[in-house]
C-alpha positions in Angstrom: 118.3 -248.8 135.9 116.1 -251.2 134.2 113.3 -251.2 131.4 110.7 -253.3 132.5 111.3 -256.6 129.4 111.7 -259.4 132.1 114.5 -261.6 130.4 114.1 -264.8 132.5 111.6 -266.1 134.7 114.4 -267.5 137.4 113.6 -269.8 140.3 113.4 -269.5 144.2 116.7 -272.1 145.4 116.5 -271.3 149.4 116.1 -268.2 151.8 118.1 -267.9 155.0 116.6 -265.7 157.9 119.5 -263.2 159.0 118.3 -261.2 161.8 115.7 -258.7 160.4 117.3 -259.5 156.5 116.8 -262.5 154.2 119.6 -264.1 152.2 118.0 -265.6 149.0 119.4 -267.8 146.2 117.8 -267.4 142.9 118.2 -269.9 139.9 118.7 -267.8 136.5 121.2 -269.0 134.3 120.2 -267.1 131.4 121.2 -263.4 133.0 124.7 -264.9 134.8 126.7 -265.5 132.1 128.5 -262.4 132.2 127.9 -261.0 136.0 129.7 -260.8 138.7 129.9 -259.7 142.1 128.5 -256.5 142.7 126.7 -256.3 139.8 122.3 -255.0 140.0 119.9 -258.0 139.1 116.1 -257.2 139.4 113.9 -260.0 141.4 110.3 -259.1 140.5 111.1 -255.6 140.3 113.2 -255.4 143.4 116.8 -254.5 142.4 119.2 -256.7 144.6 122.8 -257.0 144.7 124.7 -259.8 143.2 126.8 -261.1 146.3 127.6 -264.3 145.2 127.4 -266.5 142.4 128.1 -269.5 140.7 126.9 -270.1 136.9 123.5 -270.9 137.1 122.7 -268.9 140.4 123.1 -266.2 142.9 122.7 -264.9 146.2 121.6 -261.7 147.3 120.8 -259.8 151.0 117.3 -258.7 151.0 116.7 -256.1 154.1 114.3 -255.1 156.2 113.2 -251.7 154.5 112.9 -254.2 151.2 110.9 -256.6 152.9 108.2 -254.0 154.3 107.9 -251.8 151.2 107.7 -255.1 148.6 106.1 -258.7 148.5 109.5 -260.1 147.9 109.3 -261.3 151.4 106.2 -263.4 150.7 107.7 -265.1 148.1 108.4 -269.2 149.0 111.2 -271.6 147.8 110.7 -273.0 144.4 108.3 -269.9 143.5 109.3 -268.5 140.5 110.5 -264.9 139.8 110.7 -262.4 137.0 114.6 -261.2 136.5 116.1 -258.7 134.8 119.7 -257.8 134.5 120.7 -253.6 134.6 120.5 -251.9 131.4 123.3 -251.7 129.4 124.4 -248.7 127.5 124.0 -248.7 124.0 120.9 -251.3 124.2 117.5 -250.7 122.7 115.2 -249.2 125.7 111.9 -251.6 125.1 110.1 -250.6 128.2 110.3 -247.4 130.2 112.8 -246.1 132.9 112.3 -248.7 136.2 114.6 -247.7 138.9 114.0 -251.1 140.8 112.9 -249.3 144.4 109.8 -250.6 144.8 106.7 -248.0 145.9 104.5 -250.2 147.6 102.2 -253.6 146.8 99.4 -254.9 145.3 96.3 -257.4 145.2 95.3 -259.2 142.3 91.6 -258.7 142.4 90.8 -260.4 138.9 91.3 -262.0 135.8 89.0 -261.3 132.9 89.8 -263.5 129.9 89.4 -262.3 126.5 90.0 -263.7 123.0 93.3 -262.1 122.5 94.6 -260.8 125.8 93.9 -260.9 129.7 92.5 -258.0 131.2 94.4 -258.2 135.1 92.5 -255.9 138.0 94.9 -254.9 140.9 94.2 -252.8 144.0 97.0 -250.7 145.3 97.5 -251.3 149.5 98.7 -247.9 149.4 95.7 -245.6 148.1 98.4 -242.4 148.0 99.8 -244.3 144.7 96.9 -243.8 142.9 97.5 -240.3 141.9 100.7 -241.7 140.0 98.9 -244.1 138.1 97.5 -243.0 135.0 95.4 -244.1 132.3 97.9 -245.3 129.5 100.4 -244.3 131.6 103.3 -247.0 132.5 103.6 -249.0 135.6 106.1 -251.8 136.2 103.9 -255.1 138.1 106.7 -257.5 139.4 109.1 -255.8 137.4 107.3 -256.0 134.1 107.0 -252.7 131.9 102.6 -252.9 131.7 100.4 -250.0 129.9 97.4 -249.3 132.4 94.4 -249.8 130.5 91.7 -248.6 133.0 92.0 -246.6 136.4 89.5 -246.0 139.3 87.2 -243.4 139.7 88.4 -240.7 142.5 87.4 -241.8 146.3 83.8 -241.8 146.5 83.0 -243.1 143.3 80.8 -246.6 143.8 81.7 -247.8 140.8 82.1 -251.5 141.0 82.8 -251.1 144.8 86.0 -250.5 145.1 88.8 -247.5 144.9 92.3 -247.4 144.2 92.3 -249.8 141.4 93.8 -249.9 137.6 94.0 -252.6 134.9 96.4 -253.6 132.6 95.9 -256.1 129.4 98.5 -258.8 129.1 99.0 -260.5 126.0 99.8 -264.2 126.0 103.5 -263.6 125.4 103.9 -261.4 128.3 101.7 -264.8 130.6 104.3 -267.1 128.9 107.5 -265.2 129.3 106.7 -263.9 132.8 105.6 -265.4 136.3 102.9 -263.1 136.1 100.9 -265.7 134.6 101.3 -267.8 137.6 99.3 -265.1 139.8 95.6 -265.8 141.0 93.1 -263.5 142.6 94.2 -262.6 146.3 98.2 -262.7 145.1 100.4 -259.8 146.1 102.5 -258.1 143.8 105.4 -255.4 143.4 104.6 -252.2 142.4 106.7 -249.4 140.8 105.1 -246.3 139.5 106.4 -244.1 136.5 109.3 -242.0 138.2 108.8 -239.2 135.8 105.6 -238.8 137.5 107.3 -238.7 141.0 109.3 -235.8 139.8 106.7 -233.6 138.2 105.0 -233.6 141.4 107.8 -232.8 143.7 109.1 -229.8 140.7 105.2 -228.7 141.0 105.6 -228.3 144.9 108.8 -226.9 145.1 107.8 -224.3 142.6 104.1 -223.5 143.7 104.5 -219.5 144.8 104.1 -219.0 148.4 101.5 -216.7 150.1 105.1 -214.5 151.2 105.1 -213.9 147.2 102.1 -213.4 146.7 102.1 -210.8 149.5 98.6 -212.1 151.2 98.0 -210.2 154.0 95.5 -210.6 157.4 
């Protein structure tokens, strides 16, 4: 498990096709000096597996189901990449519960600056994500625990021309110590919606009386 407070912004080294799998080497020193082999690192929100190492970087087997549910796939060498290592117990929980499993993608659409912050619109490819996003609700972008700020009116609304969007306000230390500063309009990220959300919905399903309880009848 992870919180979403990115602790390095690491480094693409290589990537190595295997079949329908990448192996990628990430540079991030400053989250290896006390992992090993085995051990759960988060690349832009995807958690991989540590499978080898050295002391500034490590490799890790990326497969296909991770390649077609994320954008880690259309990452390129030298790119650089939010990390975060696995919680640890007993530490201070700064950003809400990220699993690393990725839901789904999204577009960059904009970039409105303001005095203080940056105001970042994204479109989700997946409009059935929507319903998880919620107005200053939590969503991890890339890996990085975000407040939304703004969400889309329902399908059907014309507002602005477009559905299945949300916003989120990054202040300049969040552009500094992330890569999410790095992104520009038409850039595809990782999203990850609040899990807590996932499980209220399936609870509410699994608990919604039947029309056999309710004794309906023709």
């Amino acid at each position: 498990m992870f919180t979403g407070i990115i602790e390095e912004v690491g480094r693409v080294a290589a990537i190595e096709v295997a079949g329908d799998s990448l192996r990628m080497r990430f540079t991030a020193p400053g989250v290896l000096e006390d992992a090993k082999r085995g051990d759960s690192i988060a690349i832009n929100g995807v958690c991989l597996t540590v499978a080898e190492l050295t002391t500034d970087e490590f490799t890790a087997d990326v497969m296909q189901v991770t390649l077609d549910y994320s954008a880690l796939g259309n990452v390129s060498v030298g790119d650089r990449v939010n990390v975060e290592r696995a919680m640890a117990s007993g530490q201070r929980f700064g950003g809400h519960i990220v699993q690393g499993h990725v839901d789904g993608t999204a577009e960059l659409l904009e970039r409105r600056p303001s005095e203080h912050w940056e105001v970042f619109r994204f479109r989700l490819a997946d409009p059935d994500l929507a319903r998880y996003v919620a107005k200053k609700g939590s969503v991890a972008i890339n890996g990085t625990s975000l407040t939304v700020a703004e969400v889309s009116e329902p399908a059907g609304s014309a507002e602005r021309g477009s559905t299945n969007w949300f916003e989120v306000s990054l202040i300049p230390t969040t552009l500094a110590d992330t890569m999410l500063g790095d992104l520009q309009p038409g850039a595809q990220v990782n999203v990850e919606c609040d899990v807590l959300a996932k499980y209220v919905e399936r609870l509410t399903q699994s608990t919604r009386p039947s029309a056999a309880q309710h004794g309906d009848q023709d």
